[in-house]
VEXPA-693973 format. One record per residue: z, x, y of N, C-alpha, C in turn; residue number from 1. Coordinates in steps of 0.2 Angstrom, whole numbers, plus 5000, padded with zeros to 4 digits. Example, Ala and Ser with C-alpha at 12.3 -4.5 7.8 and 13.67 -1.06 7.14 Angstrom:
2
> 5039 5066 4972 5039 5062 4978 5039 5066 4984 1 $
> 5035 5064 4989 5036 5068 4995 5039 5064 5000 2 $
# end
This chain:
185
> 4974 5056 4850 4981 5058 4852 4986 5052 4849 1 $
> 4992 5056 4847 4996 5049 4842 4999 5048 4850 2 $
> 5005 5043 4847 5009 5039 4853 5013 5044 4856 3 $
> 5017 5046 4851 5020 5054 4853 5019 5057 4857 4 $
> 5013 5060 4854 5010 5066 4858 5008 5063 4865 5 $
> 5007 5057 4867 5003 5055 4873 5011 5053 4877 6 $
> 5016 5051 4874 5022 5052 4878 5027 5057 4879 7 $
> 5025 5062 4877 5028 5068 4877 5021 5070 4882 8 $
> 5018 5070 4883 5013 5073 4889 5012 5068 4894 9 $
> 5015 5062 4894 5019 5059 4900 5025 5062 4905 10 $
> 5029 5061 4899 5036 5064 4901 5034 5071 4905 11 $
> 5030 5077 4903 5029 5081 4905 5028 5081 4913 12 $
> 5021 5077 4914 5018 5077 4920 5023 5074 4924 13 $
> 5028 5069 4922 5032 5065 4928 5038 5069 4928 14 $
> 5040 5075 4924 5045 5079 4925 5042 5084 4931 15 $
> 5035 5086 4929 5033 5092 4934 5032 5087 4940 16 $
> 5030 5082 4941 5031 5079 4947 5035 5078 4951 17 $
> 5041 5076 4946 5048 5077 4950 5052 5082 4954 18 $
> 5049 5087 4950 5052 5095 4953 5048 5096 4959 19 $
> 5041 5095 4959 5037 5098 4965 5037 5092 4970 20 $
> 5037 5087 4969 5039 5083 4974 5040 5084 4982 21 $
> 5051 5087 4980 5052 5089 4987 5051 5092 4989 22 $
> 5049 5096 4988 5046 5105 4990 5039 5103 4992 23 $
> 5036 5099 4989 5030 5098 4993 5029 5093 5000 24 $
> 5034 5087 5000 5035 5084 5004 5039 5087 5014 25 $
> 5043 5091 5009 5046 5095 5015 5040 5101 5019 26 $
> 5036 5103 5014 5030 5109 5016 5023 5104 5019 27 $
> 5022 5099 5019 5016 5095 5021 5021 5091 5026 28 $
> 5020 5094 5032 5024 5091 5041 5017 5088 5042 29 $
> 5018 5082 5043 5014 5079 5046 5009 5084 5052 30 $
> 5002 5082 5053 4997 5087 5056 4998 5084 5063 31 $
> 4998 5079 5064 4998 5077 5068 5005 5071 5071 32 $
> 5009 5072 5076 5014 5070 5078 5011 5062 5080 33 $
> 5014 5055 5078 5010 5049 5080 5016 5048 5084 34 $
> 5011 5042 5088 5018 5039 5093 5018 5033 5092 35 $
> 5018 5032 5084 5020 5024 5082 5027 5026 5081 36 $
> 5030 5017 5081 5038 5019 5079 5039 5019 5070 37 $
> 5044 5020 5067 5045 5019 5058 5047 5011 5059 38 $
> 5038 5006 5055 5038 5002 5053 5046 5001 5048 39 $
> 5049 4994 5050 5053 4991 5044 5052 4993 5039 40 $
> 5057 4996 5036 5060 4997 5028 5060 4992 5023 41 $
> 5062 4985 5028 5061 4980 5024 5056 4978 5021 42 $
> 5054 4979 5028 5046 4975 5027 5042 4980 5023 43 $
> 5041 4985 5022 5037 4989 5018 5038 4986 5013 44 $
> 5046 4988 5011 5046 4986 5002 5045 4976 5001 45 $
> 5045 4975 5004 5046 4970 5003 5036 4968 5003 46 $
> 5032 4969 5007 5025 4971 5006 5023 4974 4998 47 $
> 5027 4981 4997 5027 4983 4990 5026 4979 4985 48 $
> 5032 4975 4984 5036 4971 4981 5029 4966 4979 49 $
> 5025 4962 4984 5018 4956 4984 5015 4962 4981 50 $
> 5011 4966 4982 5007 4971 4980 5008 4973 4973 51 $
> 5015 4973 4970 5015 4974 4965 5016 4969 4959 52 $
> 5019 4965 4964 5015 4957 4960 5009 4955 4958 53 $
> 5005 4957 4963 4997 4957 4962 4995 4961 4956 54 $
> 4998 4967 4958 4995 4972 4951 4999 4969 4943 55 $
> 5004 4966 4945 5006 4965 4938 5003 4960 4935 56 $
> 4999 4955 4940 4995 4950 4936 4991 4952 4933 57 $
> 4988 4957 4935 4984 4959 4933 4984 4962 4926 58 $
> 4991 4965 4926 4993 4967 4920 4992 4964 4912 59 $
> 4997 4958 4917 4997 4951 4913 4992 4950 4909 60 $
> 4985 4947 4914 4980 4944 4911 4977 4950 4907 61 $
> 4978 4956 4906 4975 4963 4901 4979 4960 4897 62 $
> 4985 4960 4895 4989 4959 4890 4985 4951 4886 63 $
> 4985 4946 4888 4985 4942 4886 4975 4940 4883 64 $
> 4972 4942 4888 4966 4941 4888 4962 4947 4883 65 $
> 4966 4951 4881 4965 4957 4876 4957 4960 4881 66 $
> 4955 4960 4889 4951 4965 4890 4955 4969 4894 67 $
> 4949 4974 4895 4952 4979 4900 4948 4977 4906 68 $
> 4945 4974 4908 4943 4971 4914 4950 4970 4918 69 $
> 4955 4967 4916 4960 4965 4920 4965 4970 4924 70 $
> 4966 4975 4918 4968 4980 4919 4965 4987 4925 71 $
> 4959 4986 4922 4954 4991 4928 4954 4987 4935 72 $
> 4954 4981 4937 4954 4978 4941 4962 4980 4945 73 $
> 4967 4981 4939 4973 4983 4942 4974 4989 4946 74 $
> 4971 4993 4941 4971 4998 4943 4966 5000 4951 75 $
> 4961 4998 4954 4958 4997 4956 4962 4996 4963 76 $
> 4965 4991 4962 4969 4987 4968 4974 4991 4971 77 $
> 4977 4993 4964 4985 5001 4966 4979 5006 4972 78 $
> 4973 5008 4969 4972 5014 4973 4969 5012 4979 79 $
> 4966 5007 4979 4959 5004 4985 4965 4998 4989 80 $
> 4970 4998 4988 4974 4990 4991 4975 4992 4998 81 $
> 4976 4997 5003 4976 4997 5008 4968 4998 5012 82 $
> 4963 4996 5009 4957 4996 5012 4953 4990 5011 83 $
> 4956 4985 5006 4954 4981 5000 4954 4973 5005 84 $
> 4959 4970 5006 4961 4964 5009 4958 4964 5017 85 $
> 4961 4971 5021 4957 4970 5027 4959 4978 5028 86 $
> 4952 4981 5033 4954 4987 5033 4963 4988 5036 87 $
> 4965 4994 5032 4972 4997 5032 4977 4993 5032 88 $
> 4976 4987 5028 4979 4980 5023 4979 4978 5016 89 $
> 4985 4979 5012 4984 4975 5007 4986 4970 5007 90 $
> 4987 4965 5001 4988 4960 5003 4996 4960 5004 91 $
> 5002 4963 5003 5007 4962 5004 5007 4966 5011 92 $
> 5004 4971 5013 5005 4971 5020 5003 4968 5024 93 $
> 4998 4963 5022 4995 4956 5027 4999 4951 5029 94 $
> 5004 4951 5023 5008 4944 5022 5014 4947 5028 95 $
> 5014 4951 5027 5021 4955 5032 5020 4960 5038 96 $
> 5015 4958 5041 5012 4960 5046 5012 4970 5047 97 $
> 5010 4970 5044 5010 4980 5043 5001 4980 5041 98 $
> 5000 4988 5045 4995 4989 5042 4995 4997 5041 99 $
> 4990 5001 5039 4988 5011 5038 4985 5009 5044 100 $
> 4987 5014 5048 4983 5022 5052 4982 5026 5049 101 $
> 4977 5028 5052 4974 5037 5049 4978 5040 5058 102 $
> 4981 5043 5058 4986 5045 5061 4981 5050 5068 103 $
> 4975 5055 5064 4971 5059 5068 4966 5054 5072 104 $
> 4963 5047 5069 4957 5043 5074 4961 5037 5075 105 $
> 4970 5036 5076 4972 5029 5078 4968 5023 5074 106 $
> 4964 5024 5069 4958 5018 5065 4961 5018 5060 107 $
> 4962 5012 5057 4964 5009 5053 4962 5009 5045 108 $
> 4963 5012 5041 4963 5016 5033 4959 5012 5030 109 $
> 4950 5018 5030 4947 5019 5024 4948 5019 5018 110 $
> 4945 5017 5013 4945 5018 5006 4947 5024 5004 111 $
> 4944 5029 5007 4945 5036 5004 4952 5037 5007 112 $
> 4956 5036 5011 4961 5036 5013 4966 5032 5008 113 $
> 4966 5023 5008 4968 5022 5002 4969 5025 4996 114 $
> 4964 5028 4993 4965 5033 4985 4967 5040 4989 115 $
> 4969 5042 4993 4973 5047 4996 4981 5047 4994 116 $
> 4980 5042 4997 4988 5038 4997 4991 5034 4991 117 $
> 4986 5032 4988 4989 5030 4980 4987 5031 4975 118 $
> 4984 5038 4975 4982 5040 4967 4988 5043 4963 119 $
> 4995 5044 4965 5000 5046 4961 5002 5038 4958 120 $
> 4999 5034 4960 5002 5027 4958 4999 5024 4953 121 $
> 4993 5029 4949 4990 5026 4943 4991 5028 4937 122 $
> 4993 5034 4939 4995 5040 4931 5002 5037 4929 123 $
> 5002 5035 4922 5007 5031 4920 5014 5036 4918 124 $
> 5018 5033 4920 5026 5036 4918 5026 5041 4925 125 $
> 5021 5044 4928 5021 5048 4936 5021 5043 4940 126 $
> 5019 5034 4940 5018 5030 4944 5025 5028 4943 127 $
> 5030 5028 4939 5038 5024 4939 5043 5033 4943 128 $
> 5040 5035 4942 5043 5043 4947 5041 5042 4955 129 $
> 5035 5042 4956 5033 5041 4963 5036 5035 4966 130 $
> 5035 5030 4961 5040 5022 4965 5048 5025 4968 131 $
> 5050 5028 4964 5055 5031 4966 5060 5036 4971 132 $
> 5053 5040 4970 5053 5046 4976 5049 5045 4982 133 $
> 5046 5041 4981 5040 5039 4987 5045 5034 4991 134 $
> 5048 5029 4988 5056 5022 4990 5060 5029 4995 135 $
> 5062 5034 4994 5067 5038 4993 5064 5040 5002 136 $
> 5060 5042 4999 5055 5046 5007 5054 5043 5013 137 $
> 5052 5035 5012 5050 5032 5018 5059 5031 5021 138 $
> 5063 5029 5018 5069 5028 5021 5071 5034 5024 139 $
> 5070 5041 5020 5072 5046 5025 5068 5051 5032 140 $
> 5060 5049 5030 5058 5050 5036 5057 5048 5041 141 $
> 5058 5050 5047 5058 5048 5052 5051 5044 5055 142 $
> 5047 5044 5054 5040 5041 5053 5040 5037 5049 143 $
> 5044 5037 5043 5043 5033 5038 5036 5035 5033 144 $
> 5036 5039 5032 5028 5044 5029 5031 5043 5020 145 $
> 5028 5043 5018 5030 5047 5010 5023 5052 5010 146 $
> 5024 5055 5002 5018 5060 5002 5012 5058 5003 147 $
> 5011 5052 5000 5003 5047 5001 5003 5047 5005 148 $
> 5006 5049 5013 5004 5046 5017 5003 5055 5022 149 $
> 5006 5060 5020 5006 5065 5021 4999 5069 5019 150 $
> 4996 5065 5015 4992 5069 5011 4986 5066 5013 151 $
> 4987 5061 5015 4979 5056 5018 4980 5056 5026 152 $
> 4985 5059 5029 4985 5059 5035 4986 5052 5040 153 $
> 4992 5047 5035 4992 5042 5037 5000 5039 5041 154 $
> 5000 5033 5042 5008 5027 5043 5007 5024 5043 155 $
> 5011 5019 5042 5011 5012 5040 5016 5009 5045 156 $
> 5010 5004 5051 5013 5002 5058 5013 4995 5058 157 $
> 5017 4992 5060 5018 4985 5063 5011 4984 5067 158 $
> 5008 4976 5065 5004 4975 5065 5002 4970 5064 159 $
> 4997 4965 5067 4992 4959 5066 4994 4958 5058 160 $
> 4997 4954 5056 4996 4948 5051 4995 4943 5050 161 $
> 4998 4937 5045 4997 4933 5042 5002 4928 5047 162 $
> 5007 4929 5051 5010 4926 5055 5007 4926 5061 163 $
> 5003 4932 5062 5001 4932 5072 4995 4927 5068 164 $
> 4991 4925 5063 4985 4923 5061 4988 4916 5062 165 $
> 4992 4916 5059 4995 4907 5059 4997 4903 5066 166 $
> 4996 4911 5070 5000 4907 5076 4995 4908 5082 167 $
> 4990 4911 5082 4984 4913 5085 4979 4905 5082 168 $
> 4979 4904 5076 4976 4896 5074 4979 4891 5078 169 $
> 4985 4889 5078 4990 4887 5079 4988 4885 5086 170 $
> 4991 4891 5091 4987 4890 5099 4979 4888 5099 171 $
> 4974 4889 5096 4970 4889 5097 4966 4881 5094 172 $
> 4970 4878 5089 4971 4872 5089 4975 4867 5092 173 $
> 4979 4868 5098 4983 4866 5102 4978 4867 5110 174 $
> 4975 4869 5110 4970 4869 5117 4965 4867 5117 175 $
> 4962 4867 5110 4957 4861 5110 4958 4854 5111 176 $
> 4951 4851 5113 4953 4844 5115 4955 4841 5108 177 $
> 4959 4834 5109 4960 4833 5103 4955 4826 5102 178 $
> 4953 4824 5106 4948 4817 5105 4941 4821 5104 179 $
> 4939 4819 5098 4930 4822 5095 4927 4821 5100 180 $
> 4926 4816 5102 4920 4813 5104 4921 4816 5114 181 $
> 4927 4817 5115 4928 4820 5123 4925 4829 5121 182 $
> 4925 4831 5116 4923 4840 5116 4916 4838 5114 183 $
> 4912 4834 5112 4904 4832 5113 4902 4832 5119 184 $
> 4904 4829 5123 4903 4825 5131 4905 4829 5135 185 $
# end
């Protein structure tokens, strides 16, 4: 397949993307009503924003390293990231305290859940369209849902991070003795 032909059949798929999109979005009501509230907008993207710095390292080191290891490993991370760091955590929802529900068992997002929710985010030229209508959705729903999250049955809740972590340490190293030799005796 020349360059062309492989970006004219990108173009393609991220046009038909585009068009089914809201139509499918508005058609897939969530199954189940949750009584979590709609995590921060900021915080989501802001979460994205690490996550996709993670992935772009990854990019980087493809480019630069001439393998594809680097790459697959990106790739990897886009679909497997909210199960990958800690279950229903990636690493930029760790850092800003969010994590996935599976919305049906209140448990906290399997693998298979993860590639539920992010397999539109691997197919190239379709992953800069989703960025943008997936951005478009969580600000509009009231849940905060995009399709990924419609279609794995998921939200993305406030939640135990990297701050309750540092501060949970914190207490727990303020209550212990501080003299060694008095926590021996």
């Amino acid at each position: 397949m020349t360059g062309t032909a492989a970006l004219v059949l990108v173009s393609v798929l991220s046009a038909a993307f585009a068009l089914v999109y809201m139509p499918l979005v508005t058609r897939l009501v969530p199954a189940v009503v949750t009584p979590y509230a709609k995590a921060d907008v900021r915080k989501r993207f802001a979460a994205a924003a690490v996550d996709g710095f993670v992935t772009l390292t990854g990019i980087i080191f493809w480019l630069t390293l001439d393998s594809i290891l680097p790459l697959a490993a990106a790739a990897a991370y886009v679909v497997l990231r909210d199960a990958l760091f800690a279950p229903g955590q990636s690493v930029g929802k760790f850092l800003l305290g969010l994590h996935v529900i599976q919305v049906r068992t209140n448990e906290r997002c399997t693998r298979a859940g993860s590639i539920r929710r992010n397999i539109q985010f691997i197919v190239p030229g379709l992953n800069v369209v989703a960025v943008v209508l997936e951005s478009m959705t969580i600000v509009r729903d009231p849940q905060g849902q995009r399709l990924g999250d419609l279609l794995a049955e998921t939200q993305v809740v406030d939640g135990f991070g990297a701050r309750e972590l540092v501060k949970a340490v914190q207490e727990n190293l303020r209550a212990s003795p501080r003299n060694p030799e008095r926590a021996i005796g």
